[in-house]
N, C-alpha and C positions, 0 to 999 in steps of 0.2 A: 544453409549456413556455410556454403564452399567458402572459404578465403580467399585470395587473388595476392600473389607478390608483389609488392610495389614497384619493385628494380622493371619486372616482367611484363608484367599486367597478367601471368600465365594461373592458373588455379594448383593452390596447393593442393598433396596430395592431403588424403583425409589420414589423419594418421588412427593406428592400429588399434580396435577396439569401441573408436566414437563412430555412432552409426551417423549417416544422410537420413535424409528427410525423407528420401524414398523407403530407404530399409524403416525407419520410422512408420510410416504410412501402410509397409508390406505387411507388419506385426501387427499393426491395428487391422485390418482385415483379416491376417489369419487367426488372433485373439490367442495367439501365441509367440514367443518370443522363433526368432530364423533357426537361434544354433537349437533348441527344439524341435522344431520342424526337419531340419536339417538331420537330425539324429533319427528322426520317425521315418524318413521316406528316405534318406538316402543313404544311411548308414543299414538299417535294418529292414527296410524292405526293397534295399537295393537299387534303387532310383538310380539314371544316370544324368548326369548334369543337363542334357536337355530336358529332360520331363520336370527338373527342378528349378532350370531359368521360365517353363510353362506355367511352372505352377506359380511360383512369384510374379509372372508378367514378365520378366524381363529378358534382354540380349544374354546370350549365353558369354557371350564376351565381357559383358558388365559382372557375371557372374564368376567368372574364370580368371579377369582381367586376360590383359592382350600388352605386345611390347614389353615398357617400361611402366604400365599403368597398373595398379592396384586393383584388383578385383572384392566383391564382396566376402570371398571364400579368406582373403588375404588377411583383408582387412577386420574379420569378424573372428577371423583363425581359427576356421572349421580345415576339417583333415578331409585331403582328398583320399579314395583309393587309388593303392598302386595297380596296376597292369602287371599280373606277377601270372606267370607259367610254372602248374605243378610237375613238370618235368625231369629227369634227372637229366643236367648238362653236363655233366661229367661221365655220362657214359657215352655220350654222342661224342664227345672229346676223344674219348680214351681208345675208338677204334683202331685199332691195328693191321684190319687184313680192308679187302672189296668186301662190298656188300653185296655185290652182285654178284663174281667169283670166287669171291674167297680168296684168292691171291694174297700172301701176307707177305712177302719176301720183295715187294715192291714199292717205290714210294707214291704214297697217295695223294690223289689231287681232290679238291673239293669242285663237286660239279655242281649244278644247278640246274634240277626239272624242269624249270620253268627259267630259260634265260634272263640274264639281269637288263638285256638287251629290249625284250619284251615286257620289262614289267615285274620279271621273277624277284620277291623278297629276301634278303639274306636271313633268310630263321630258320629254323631246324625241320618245320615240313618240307623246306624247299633245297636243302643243302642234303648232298651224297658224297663217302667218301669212297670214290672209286681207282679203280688202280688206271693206268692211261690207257690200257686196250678198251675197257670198257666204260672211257671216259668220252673216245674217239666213236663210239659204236652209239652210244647214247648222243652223242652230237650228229651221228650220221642218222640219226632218226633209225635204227636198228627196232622193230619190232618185239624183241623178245627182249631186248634189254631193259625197252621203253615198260612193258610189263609188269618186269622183276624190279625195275625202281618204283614203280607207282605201287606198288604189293608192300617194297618196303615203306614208302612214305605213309600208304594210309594208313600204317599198321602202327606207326611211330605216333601220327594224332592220334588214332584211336586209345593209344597208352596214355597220351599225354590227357584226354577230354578223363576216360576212365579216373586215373589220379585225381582229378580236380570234382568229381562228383562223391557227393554225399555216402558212405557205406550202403544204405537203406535203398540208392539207386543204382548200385553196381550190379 
C-alpha cells in the first residue's frame, strides 16, 4: 500500500504508526503483534538488533532505517537501548597529578595507549593522564612505563565491567 508522490514519482514515506504489508505478514507468522515481540526478545531478554532483524527475516537496515529513511523501530516507535557506561566520568576528569608518577605540580597531557594513529579509541580505557616526562617515555615505548599504564587501564575496565554487573555477580 506504499504511495508514490505524484510531483516525484518517489515512495512516500510510511508515516508513524501504520504498519507495511510486510510488518503485516511478520505478525501473522509470529501470531503476535512486533511491539510484543519486541518487548519479549529485545527489551527483556536482551536481544540485539541483529538476532531481532533474524528473527523477523529482515535487513537490519530496514529494521534500524538508514540515511534519511525510516525504519520499522521508527516507524512502530519501539525504544531503542542506549549504549550507556556504568562508569564514574567525573572521576577520570577530575585528575590532578600522573598516573603513572604521581607528579601533581605539572600540566597534564592526555595520552593514548593505543595511538589514534593506529586505530587507538578516544574512551576512557584508552586515554592516560600523564605529566610529559612520562608522556615522552610512554611514546618512546619505555617498558616500565608501558606496564604501569596497562596495570592502570585494565584496572579502570575492570571497575568499569564490575559496576555494570548484577550485585549477585560481583
Amino acid at each position: 500500500m506504499p504511495l508514490r508522490n505524484l510531483k516525484t514519482g518517489r515512495f512516500r514515506a510510511n508515516p508513524k504508526g501504520i504498519k507495511t504489508d510486510l510488518m503485516k505478514k511478520t505478525e501473522k507468522k509470529l501470531g503476535h503483534s512486533l511491539k510484543k515481540d519486541w518487548d519479549i526478545y529485545y527489551r527483556k531478554k536482551r536481544w540485539g538488533l541483529k538476532k531481532m532483524a533474524a528473527r523477523w527475516r529482515i535487513k537490519r537496515s530496514t529494521l534500524r532505517g538508514f540515511k534519511k529513511r525510516q525504519g520499522w523501530v521508527g516507524i512502530l516507535g519501539l525504544e531503542l537501548r542506549k549504549k550507556t557506561y556504568n562508569f564514574n566520568v567525573s572521576k577520570i576528569k577530575k585528575i590532578k597529578k600522573c598516573e603513572v608518577c604521581g607528579a601533581n605540580k605539572t600540566k597534564l597531557q592526555k595520552s593514548h595507549f593505543i595511538p589514534r594513529s593506529k586505530g587507538g579509541p578516544d574512551c576512557f580505557f584508552n586515554i592516560l593522564h600523564l605529566c610529559p616526562n612520562c608522556h615522552d617515555r610512554l611514546d618512546n615505548e619505555d617498558n616500565l612505563i608501558i606496564k604501569k599504564a596497562r596495570k592502570i587501564l585494565l584496572s579502570r575496565s575492570a571497575n568499569a565491567l564490575n559496576s555494570r554487573l548484577p550485585p549477585w555477580r560481583q
